[in-house]
C-alpha positions as CSV (number, residue, x, y, z in Angstrom):
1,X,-71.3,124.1,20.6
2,X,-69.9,120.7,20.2
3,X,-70.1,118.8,23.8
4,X,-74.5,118.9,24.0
5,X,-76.3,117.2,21.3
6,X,-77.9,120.5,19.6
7,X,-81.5,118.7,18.9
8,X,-81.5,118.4,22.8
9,X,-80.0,122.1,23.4
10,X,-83.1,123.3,20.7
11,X,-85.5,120.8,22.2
12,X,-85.1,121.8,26.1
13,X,-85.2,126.0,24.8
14,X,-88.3,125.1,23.0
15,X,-90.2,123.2,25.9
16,X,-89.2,125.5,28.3
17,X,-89.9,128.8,26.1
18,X,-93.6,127.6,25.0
19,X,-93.9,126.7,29.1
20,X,-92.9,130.2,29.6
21,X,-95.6,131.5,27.2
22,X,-98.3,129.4,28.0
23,X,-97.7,131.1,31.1
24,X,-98.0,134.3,30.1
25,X,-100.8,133.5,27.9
26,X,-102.8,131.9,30.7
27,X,-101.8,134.7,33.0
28,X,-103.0,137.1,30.4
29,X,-106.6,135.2,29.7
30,X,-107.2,135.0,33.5
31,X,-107.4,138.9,33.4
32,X,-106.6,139.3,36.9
33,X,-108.4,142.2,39.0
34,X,-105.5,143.1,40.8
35,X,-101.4,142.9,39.7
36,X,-100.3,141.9,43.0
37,X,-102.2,138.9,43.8
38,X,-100.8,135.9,44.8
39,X,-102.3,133.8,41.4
40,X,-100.5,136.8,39.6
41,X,-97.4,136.4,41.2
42,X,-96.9,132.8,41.0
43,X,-97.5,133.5,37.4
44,X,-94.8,135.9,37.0
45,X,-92.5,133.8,38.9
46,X,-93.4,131.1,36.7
47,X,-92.6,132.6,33.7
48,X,-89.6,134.1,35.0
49,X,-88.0,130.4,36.3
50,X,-88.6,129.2,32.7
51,X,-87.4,131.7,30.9
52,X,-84.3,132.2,33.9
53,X,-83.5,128.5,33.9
54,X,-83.2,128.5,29.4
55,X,-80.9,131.9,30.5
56,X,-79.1,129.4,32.8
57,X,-78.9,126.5,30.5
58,X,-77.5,128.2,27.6
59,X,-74.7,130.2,30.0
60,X,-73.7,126.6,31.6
61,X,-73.5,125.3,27.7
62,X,-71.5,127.7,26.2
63,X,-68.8,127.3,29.5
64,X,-68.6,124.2,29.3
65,X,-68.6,124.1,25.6
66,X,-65.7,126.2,25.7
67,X,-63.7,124.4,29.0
68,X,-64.3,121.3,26.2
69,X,-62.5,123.4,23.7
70,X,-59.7,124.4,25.3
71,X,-59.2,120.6,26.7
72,X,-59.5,119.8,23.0
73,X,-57.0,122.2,22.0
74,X,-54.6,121.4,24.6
75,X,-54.9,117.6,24.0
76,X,-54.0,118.9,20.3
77,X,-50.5,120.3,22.3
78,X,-49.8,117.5,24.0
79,X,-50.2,115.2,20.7
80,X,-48.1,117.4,18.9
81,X,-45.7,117.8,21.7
82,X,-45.6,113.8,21.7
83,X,-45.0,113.5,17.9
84,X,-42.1,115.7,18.1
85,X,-40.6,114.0,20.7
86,X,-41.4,110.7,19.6
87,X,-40.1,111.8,16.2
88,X,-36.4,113.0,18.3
89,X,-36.6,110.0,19.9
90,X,-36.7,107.8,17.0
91,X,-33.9,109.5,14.9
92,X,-31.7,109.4,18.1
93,X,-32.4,105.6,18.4
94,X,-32.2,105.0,15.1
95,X,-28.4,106.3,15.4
96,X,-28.0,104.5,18.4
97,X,-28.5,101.3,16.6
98,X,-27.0,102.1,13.5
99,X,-23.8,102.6,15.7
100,X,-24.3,99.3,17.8
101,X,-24.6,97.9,14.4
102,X,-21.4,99.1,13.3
103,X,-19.7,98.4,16.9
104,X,-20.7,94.8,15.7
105,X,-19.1,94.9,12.9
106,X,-15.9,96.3,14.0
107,X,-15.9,92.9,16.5
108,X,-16.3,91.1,13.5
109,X,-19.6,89.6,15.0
110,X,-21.4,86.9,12.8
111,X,-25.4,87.7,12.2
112,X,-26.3,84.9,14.8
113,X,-23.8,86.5,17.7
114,X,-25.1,90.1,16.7
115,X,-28.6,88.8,17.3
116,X,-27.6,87.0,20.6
117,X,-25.7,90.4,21.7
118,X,-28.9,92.2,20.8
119,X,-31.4,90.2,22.7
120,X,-28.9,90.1,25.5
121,X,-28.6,93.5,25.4
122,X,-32.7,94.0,25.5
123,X,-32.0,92.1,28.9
124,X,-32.8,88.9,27.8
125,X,-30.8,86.0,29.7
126,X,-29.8,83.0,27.7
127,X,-33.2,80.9,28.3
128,X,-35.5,83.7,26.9
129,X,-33.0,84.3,23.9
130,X,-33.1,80.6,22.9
131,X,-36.8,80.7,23.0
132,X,-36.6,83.6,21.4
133,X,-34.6,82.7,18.7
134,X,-35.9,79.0,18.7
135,X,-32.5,77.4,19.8
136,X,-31.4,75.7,22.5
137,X,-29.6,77.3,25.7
138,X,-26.4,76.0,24.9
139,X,-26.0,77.3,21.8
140,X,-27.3,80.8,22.7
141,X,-24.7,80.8,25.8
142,X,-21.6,79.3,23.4
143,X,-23.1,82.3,20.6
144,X,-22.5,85.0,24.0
145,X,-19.1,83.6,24.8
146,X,-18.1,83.9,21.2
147,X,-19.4,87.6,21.6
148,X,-17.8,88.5,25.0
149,X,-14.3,86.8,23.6
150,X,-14.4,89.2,20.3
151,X,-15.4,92.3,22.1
152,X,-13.0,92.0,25.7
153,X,-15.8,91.7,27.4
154,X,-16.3,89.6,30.0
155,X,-20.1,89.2,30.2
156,X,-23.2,90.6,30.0
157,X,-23.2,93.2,32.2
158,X,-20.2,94.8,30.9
159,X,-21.5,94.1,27.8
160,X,-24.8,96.4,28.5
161,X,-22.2,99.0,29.8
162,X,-20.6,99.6,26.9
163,X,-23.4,100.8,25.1
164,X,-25.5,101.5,27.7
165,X,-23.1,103.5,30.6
166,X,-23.0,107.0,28.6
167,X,-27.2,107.4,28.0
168,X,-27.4,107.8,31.7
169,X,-28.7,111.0,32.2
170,X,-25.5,113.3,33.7
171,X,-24.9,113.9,37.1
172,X,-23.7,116.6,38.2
173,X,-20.3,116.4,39.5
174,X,-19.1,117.7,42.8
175,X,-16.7,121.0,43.4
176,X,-13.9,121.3,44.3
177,X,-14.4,122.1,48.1
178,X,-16.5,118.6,48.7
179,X,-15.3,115.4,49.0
180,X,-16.3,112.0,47.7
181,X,-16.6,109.0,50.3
């Protein structure tokens, strides 16, 4: 058992055992005249809550020992479930820019425009790229007009579309028998 520090776990079975048999001991030494007197019985009961509550204590342990487990082992799931799908995730993306990349080099795009369509791309605007990218506005926004004029785009938005419009998730399309306002 994991969750309770075991020198507590030993240390509360231990008090409450020996308070349990100086019970009995006393109970024993007191050689009673009759079993059913009330000194007797308190006695028992005594002993019995002791020993009953260490009973107790070790059952509520070893639940929630094991309701720690299981949390532990489905935490395990979920990590592993994460990595895998972190892991898709990152070869998909990977592809994804590999292929912007090349998109940017089929546009003939110089390194400066390709990092201006990037950062434009991320959602930048033109004041957050220039910061970015330690230039001024101007320059950023004459770098995006040089890449909207060699792609035949005309502007950011369309721009984010092109690369962007197909990851949507699908919809599903309507039949037949519906129509589309």
């Amino acid at each position: 058992m994991d969750g309770i520090e075991p020198e507590f776990r030993i240390g509360l079975t231990v008090l409450l055992t020996a308070i349990a048999a100086f019970g009995a001991v006393d109970l024993a030494l007191d050689r009673p005249e009759s079993p059913w007197s009330f000194h007797v019985l308190f006695e028992i009961a005594f002993v019995a809550l002791c020993l009953g509550t260490v009973f107790f204590l070790w059952r509520g342990w070893a639940g929630a020992n094991h309701g720690l487990s299981r949390s532990k082992q489905e935490l395990r799931d979920r990590e592993a479930e994460r990595d895998r799908w972190r892991s898709r995730a990152t070869r998909l993306l990977d592809g994804l820019g590999a292929e912007i990349e090349a998109q940017f080099d089929r546009w003939s795009l110089t390194p400066t425009e390709k990092e201006v369509a990037l950062l434009l791309l991320k959602g930048l605007g033109h004041k957050e790229a220039a910061a970015v990218m330690h230039r001024s506005e101007r320059t950023v926004r004459q770098h995006a007009v040089a890449v909207y004029k060699k792609s035949g785009l005309s502007g950011r938005a369309e721009l984010a579309a092109f690369f962007l419009e197909d990851l949507l998730l699908p919809h599903s399309q309507p039949a037949d028998s519906e129509t589309v306002d």
